[in-house]
C-alpha positions in Angstrom: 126.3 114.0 118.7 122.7 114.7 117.9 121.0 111.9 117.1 118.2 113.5 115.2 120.3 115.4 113.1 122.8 112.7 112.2 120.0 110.5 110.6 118.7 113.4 109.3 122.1 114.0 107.1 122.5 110.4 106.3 118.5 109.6 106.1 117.8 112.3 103.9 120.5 111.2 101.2 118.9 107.6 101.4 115.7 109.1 101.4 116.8 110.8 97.8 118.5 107.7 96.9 115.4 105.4 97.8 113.4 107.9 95.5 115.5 107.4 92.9 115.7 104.0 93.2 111.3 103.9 93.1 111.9 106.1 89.5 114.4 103.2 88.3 111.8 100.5 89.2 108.9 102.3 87.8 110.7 103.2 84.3 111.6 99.1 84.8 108.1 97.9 85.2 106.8 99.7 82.5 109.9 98.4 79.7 110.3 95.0 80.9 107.4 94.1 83.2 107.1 91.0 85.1 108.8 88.2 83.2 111.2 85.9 82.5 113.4 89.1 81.6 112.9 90.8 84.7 113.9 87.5 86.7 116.6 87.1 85.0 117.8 90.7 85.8 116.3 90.3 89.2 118.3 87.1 90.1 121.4 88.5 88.4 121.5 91.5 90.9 120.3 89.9 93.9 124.2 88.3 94.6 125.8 91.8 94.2 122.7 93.2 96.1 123.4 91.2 99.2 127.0 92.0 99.0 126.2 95.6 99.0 124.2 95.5 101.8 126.4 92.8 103.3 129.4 95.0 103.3 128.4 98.4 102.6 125.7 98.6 105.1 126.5 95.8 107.4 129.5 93.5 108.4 132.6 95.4 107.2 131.8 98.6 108.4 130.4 96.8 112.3 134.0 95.1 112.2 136.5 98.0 110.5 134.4 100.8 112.4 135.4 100.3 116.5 138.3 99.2 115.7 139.6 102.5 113.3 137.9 104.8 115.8 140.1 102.6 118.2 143.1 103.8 116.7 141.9 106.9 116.1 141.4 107.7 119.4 144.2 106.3 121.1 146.2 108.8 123.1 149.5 107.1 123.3 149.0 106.5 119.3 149.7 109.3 116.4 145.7 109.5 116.1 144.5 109.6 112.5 148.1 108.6 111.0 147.4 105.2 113.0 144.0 105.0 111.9 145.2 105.6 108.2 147.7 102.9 108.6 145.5 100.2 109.7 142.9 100.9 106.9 146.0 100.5 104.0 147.0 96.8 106.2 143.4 96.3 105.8 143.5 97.3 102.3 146.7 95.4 101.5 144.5 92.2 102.4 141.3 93.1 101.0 142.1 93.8 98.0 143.7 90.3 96.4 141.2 88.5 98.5 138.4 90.5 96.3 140.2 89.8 93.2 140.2 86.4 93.3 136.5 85.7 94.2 135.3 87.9 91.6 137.2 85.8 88.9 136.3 82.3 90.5 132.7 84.2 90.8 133.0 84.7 87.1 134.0 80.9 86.2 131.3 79.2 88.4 128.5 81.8 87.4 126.4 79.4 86.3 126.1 76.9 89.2 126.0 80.3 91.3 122.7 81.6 88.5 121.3 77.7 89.6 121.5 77.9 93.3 119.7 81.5 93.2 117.2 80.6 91.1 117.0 76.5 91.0 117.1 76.5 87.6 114.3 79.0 87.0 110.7 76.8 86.6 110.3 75.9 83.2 113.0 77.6 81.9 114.6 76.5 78.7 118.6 76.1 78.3 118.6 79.5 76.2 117.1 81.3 78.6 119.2 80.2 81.5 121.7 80.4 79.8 121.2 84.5 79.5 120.5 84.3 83.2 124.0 83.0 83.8 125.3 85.7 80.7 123.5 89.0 83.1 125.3 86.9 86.7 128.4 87.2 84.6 128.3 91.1 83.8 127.2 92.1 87.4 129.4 90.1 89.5 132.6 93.0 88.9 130.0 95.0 91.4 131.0 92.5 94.2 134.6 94.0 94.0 133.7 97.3 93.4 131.0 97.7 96.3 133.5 96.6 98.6 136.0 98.5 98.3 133.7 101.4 98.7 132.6 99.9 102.1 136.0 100.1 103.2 136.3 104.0 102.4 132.8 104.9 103.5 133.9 103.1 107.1 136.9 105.6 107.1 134.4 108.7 106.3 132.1 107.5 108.9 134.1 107.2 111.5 135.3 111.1 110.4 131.4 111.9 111.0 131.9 112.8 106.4 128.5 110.7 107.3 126.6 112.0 103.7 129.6 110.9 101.5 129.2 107.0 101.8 125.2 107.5 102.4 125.4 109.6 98.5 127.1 106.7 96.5 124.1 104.7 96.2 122.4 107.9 94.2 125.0 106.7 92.0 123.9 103.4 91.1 119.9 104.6 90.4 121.4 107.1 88.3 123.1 105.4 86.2 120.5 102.2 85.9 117.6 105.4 85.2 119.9 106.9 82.1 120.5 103.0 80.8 117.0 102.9 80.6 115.9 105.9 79.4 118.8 106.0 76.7 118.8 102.5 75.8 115.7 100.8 76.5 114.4 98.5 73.5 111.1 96.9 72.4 112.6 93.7 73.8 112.8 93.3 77.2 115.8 90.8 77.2 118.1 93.5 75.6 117.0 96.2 78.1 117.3 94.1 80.8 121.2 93.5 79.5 121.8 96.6 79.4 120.9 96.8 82.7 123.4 94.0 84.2 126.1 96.4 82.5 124.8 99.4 84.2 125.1 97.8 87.0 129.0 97.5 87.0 129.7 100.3 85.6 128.0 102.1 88.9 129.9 100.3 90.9 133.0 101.9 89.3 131.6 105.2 89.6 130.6 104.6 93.3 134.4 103.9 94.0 135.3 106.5 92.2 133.4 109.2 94.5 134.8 107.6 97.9 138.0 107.5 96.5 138.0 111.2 95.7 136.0 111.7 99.1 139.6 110.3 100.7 141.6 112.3 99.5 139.4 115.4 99.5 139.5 114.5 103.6 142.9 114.5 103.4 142.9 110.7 103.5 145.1 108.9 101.3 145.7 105.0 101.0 148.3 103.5 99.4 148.4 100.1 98.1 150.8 97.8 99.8 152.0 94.0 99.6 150.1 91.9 101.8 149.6 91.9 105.4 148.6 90.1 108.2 149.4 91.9 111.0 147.5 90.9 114.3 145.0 93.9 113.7 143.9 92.7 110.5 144.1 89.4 112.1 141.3 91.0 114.5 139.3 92.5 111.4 138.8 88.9 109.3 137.8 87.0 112.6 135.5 90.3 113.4 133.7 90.4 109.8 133.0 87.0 109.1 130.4 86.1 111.9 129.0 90.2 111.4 128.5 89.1 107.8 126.3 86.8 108.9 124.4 88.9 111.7 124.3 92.0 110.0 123.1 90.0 106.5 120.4 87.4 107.9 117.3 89.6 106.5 119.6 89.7 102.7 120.5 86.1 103.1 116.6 85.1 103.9 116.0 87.4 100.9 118.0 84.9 98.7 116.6 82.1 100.1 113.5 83.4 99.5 113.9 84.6 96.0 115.3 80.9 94.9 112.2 79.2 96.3 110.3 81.8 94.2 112.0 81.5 91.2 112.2 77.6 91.6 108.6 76.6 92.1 106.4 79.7 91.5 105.3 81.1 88.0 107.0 83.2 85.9 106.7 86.7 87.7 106.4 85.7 91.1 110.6 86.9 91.6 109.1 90.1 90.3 106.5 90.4 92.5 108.6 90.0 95.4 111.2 91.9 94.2 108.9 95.2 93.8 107.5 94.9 97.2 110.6 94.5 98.8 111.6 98.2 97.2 108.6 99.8 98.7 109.6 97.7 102.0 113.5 99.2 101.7 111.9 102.8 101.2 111.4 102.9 105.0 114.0 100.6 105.7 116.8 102.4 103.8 115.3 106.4 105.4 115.2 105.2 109.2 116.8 101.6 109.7 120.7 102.0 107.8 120.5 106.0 108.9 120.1 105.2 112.1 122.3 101.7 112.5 124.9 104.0 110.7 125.1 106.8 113.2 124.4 104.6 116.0 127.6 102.3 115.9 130.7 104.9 115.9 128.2 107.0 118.6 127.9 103.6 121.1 131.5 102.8 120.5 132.9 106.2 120.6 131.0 106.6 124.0 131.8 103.0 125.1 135.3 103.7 124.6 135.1 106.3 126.9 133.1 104.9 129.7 130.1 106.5 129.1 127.8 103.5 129.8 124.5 105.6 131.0 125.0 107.8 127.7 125.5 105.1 125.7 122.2 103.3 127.1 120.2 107.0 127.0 121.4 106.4 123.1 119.8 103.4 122.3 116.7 104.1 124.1 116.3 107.7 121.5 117.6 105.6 118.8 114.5 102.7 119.3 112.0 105.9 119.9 112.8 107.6 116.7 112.6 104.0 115.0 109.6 103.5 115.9 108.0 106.7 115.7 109.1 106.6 111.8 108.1 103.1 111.1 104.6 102.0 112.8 102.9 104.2 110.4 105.1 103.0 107.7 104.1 99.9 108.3 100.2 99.9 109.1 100.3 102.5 105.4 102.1 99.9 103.6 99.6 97.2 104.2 96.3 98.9 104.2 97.2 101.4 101.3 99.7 98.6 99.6 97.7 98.6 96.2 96.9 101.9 95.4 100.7 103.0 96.1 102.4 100.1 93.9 99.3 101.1 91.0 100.4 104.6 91.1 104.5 103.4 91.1 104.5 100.6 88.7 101.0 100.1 86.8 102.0 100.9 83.1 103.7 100.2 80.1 104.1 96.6 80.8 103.2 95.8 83.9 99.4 95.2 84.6 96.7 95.1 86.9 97.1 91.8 88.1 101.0 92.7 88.3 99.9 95.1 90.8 97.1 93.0 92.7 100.2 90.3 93.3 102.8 92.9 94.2 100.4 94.6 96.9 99.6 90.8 98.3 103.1 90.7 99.0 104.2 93.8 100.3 101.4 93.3 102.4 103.5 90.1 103.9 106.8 92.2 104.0 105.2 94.7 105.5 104.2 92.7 108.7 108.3 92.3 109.8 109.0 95.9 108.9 109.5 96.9 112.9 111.6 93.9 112.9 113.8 94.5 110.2 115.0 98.4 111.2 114.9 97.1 115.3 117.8 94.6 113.9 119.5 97.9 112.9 119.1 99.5 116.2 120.1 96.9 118.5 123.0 95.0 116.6 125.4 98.3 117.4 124.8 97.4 120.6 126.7 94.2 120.2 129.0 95.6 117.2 130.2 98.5 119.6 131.6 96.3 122.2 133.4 94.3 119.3 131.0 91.5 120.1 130.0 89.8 116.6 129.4 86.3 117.5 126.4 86.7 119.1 124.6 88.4 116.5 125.3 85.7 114.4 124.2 82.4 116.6 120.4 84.5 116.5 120.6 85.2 112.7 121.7 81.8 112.2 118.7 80.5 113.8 116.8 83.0 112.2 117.9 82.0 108.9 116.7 78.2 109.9 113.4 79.6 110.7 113.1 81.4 107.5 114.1 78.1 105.7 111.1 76.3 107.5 108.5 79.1 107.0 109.3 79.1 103.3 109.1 75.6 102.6 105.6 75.5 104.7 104.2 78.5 103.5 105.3 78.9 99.6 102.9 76.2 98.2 99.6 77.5 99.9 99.9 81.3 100.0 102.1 81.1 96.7 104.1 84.4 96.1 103.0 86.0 99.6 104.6 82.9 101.4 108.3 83.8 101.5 107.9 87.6 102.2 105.3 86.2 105.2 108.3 83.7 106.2 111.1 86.5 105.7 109.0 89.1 108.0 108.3 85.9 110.9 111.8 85.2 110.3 113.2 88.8 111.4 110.7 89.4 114.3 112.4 86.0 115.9 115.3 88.1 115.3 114.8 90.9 117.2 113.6 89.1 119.8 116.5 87.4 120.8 118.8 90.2 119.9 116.5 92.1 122.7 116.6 89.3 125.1 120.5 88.6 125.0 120.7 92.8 125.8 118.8 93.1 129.0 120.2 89.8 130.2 123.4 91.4 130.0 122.3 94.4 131.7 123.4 96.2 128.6 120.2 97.5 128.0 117.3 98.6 129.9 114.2 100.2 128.0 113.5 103.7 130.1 109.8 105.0 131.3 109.9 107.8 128.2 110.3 104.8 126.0 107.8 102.7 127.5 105.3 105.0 127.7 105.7 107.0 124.2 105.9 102.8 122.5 102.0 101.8 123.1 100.8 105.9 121.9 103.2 105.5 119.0 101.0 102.2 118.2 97.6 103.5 118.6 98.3 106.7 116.7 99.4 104.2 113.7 96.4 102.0 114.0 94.2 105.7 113.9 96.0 106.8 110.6 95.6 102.6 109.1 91.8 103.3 109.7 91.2 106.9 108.1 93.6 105.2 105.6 90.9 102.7 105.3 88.2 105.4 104.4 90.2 107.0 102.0 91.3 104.3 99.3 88.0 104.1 97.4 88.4 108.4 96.8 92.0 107.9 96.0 92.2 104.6 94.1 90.5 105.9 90.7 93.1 108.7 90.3 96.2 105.7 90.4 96.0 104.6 87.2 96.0 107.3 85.0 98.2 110.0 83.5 102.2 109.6 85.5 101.2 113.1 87.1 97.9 112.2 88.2 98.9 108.9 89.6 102.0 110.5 91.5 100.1 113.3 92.8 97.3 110.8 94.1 99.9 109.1 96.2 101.5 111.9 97.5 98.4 113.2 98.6 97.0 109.2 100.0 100.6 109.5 102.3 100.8 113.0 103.3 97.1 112.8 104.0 98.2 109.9 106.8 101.4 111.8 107.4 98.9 114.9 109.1 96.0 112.1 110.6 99.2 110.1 112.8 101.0 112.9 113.5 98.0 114.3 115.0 96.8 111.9 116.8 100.6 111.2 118.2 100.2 114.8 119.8 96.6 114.3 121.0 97.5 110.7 122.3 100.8 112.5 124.3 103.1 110.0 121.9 104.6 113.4 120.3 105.1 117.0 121.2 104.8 120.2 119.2 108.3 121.2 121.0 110.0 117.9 119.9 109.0 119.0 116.3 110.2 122.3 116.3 113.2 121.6 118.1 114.1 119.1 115.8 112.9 122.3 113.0 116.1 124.4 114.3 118.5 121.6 114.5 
């Protein structure tokens, strides 16, 4: 499979989505701002959030995916009628087990609203009380999102790769119309009417896969119960990937609590718009590539191809890293200009942005570390080893705990991003460490020697970045056209500086670029 253009189908949908997903948050900043409303909404969605990226983008898909290419490829098996099989036993189970959190979700939602937020600082009852009201509408997404990660494993592992990377397109389309049909004056009501937009693109995502199925000539039926010793397999695989795969989202919710516990009101805001521009990358090169990486490792794993399956990993941390060192250096030196130009209206002001930039700034510092997580957990994942994974985000998870509590206090809402970011790079670390002991990976000379050009090219485009922001920064705050054109121009200004100075630097060649071009 080529690599390049794998992420290119799959990174180019999130890529659309991502976009999306910046117009949703800029019509949101300017009809609710950075309040006790947005909070609200914020903290409602961050439990469905993490389940989404939980499931959808992480454990289910590490656990279901080996094993159904597994069956799939089994010679003395029937193929894809076995593989079918084993996704309606997984089904059969899934299903009840879904129902019956979302309704004991639904009963305890406000102890769950009080452990996400701590009781919001200074809130009154009234007002937690529509915190609670918004956890209650969105939680139906937990089901919903799901189910779509089982049927966008199936599609995966049938390289239909742009089906399950299009259903989140769903979800910003359908939270844009809600607010550009039924915004109000009051930002409580809009951001209501965002909870139940919310659900209702859950149902529309599941929808799409659903049809996707069938249109693939995959159809699952529903079944009683059970518990063969495959799915057996599946539960003991997902629970311990849940936890690997979701350390950054659970950190995130950690993080968010302490904010929404002992910071001002806005502070959950602030965190929660820099953590969109953060995904942006994150969403483009990290999922894409942890997505076409797994059923590539496994699928060569399965058949013995060890030196290819080594040769993968080594592109796939190259082309992470080509795509997200300048990300990163742009996002902290050019932070405010690009969160003025994206959210600095209507509602939300200038301090809103001066806040937001501080902590994308702090985001921005563990933004190798997050999309390296991507990259190397398929390495584990692919040889249906989950625990490991999770003994390093569980200590990961500790060390975000500490960092928080240390650092929210004296750097206020730029201490739990800071803590999330030192968090993940401990991460990595240890997921890199536990590899090459293994002798399960070993970084080649092209990536060793394309890494520290990769760095220096970034650090060239950060300065002429540098240079730039007084020129660009008046032309950020004016009319929507002027302000988007002025960061298109700031980025694709460092796009052309890095990419030059990758090819002077040797880091990147003109026939990699246009050989990627015809593929």
């Amino acid at each position: 499979m080529n690599l390049a253009r794998a992420l290119g189908s799959v990174g180019g949908l999130t890529l659309a989505s991502r976009v999306l997903g910046l117009v949703r948050d800029s019509l949101f900043a300017r009809f609710v701002g950075a309040g006790f409303a947005s909070d609200a909404f914020l903290i409602a969605f961050r439990l469905p959030n993490m389940f989404r990226a939980l499931f959808a983008e992480g454990a289910f898909s590490a656990a279901f995916i080996p094993m159904f290419n597994r069956k799939v490829a089994d010679k003395d098996g029937r193929g894809l009628p076995d593989g079918i099989a084993f996704a309606e036993d997984a089904l059969s189970v899934l299903l009840p087990v879904l129902l019956v959190m979302t309704a004991v979700m639904e009963l305890a939602a406000w102890p769950v609203t009080w452990l996400l937020s701590g009781g919001f600082n200074e809130a009154g009852a009234d007002e937690f009380a529509f915190a609670v009201t918004l956890s209650r509408i969105t939680f139906p997404y937990l089901l919903f999102i799901s189910l779509v990660s089982l049927l966008g494993g199936i599609l995966n592992s049938l390289h239909r790769f742009w089906v399950a990377a299009a259903a989140p397109i769903l979800l910003n389309l359908t939270l844009i119309a809600a607010l550009l049909f039924f915004h109000s004056q009051e930002p409580l009501f809009t951001a209501r009417n965002q909870a139940i937009a919310v659900t209702i693109s859950g149902a529309l995502q599941l929808l799409w896969l659903w049809w996707a199925c069938r249109h693939a000539g995959v159809r699952l039926r529903l079944k009683r119960p059970t518990l063969n010793p495959d799915v057996r397999r599946l539960l003991a695989l997902i629970w311990p990937a849940a936890a690997g795969a979701g350390a950054v989202q659970i950190n995130l919710v950690v993080s968010t609590a302490l904010a929404a516990s002992l910071l001002d009101a806005g502070s959950v805001s602030y965190i929660y718009f820099a953590d969109r521009l953060n995904q942006l990358p994150l969403g483009l090169i990290g999922i894409g590539l942890g997505t076409v990486l797994l059923p590539t490792i496994s699928r060569q794993l399965g058949a013995g191809e060890e030196a290819r399956a080594m040769e993968t990993q080594n592109r796939g941390l190259e082309l992470a890293l080509f795509l997200t060192l300048p990300a990163t250096v742009a996002l902290i030196v050019a932070g405010q200009p690009i969160v003025a130009a994206l959210f600095q209206h209507g509602k939300f002001v200038a301090d809103d942005t001066l806040f937001t930039a501080q902590a994308l700034a702090a985001f921005s510092v563990g933004l190798p570390s997050y999309i390296l997580v991507k990259v190397l957990t398929p390495g584990f994942y692919a040889r249906s080893d989950t625990r490991t994974p999770v003994r390093y985000a569980t200590i990961s998870m500790a060390v975000n705990l500490a960092l928080n509590l240390a650092l929210i206090m004296p750097l206020r809402h730029m201490g739990p991003p800071l803590a999330t970011a030192l968090a993940s790079t401990v991460n990595v670390w240890l997921l890199w460490r536990a590899l090459v002991r293994r002798g399960e990976f070993v970084a080649d000379a092209q990536l060793k020697r394309r890494t520290w050009r990769l760095t220096l090219a970034a650090l060239a485009m950060g300065a002429a970045l540098w240079f730039a922001l007084d020129l660009f920064r008046p032309y950020t705050t004016g009319g929507s056209l002027q302000r988007w054109g002025a960061m298109f121009v700031l980025v694709g200004a460092g796009c052309v500086v890095y990419l030059a100075a990758s090819v002077l630097l040797g880091a990147f060649r003109l026939s990699d670029a246009r050989r990627l071009i015809r593929r």
